[in-house]
N, C-alpha and C positions, 0 to 999 in steps of 0.2 A: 227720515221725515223731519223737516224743519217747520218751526211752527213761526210765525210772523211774530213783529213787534208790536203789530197792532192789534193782536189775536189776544194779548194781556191786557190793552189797556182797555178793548172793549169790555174783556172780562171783569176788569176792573169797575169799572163803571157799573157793568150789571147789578154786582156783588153790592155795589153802594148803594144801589138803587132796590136791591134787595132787603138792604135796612129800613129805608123807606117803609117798607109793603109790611117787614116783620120785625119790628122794633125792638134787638135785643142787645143791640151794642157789641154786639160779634161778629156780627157778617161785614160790618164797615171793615175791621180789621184786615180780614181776610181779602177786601178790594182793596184796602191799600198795598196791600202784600205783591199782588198781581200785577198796581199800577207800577210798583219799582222794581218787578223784573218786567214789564214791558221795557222800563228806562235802561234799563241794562241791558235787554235784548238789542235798544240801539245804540248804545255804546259797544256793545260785543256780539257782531251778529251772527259769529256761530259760536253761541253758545248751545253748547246740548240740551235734548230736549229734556234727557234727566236731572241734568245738574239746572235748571231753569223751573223743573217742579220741586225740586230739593230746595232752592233759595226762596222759591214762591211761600214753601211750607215752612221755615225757617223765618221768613220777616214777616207773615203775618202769626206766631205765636210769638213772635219780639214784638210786637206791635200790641200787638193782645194785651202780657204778659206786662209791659211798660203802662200801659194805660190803666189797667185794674190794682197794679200794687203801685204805682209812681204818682200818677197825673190825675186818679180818679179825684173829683171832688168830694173830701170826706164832710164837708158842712160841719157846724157847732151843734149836732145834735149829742144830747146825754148817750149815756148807752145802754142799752135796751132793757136791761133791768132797772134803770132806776126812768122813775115817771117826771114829764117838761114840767119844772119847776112854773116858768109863767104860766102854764096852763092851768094851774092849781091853785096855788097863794092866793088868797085875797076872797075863794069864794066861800061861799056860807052856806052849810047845811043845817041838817036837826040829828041831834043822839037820840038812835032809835034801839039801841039794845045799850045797857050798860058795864060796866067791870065787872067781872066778879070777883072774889073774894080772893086776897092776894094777888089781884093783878091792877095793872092799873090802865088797862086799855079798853077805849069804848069803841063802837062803830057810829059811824055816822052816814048819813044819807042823801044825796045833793038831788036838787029838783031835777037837773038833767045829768046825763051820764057824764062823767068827768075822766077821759082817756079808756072808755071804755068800761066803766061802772058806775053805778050810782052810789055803791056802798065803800067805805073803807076806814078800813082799823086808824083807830087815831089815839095820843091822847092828850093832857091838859095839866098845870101845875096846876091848878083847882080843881076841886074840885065838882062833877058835873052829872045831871041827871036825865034819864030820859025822859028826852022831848024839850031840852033845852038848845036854842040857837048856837050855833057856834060857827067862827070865822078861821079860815088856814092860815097858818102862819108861817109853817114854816114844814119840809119836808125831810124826813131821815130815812133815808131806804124807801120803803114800800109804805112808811109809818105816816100818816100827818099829825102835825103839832097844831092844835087849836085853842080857840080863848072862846073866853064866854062871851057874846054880843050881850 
């Protein structure tokens, strides 16, 4: 059984077209896989039909494979444990529980949720009380550093 050259690229297509419908940045792979043994089915047109599922399987996980560790765009995001700096600096909340005794960290509490809380451990070269203002200034870990408004 010989399978045509244009039996891959239609497939190819599909497969692309199937990104479309389920968008997971996999199945494009896998058409482009298709569309370069259709190319080589017409450069080599008895290629077997084993060895044409073999290369089928073999360029789209090089294609995969290139695209997720090579080419993906990794963007200027922080990484996941530490919280977006711009997002935070600059805004002002109120100390609603304060240090305890040996410690020198208070919590604070921002009008609207800030990366997904409203609450967070902070503290201050001053000293500070609750239910006083205070603005971010600056982030260390999971910590904010704040001043007294």
């Amino acid at each position: 059984m010989q399978v045509a050259w244009w039996y891959w690229i239609v497939a190819g297509f599909c497969l692309i077209g199937l990104e479309l419908l389920f968008p997971s940045f996999t199945i494009l792979w896998f058409g482009l896989g298709a569309l370069a043994v259709g190319v080589l089915k017409v450069l080599w047109p008895d290629l077997p039909v084993v060895a044409q599922l073999l290369l089928w399987l073999v360029a789209s996980i090089c294609f995969t494979v290139t695209w997720f560790k090579y080419l993906r765009p990794r963007g200027n995001r922080p990484p996941s444990n530490t919280p977006d700096r711009e997002a935070i600096v600059g805004r002002s909340g109120i100390i609603i529980r304060g240090a305890d005794a040996g410690c020198d960290r208070w919590t604070v509490k921002f009008k609207d949720p800030v990366l997904g809380t409203d609450e967070w451990c902070c503290y201050a070269d001053a000293q500070l009380q609750v239910g006083d203002r205070v603005r971010v200034t600056d982030i260390e870990g999971q910590i904010l550093k704040v001043v007294n408004r």
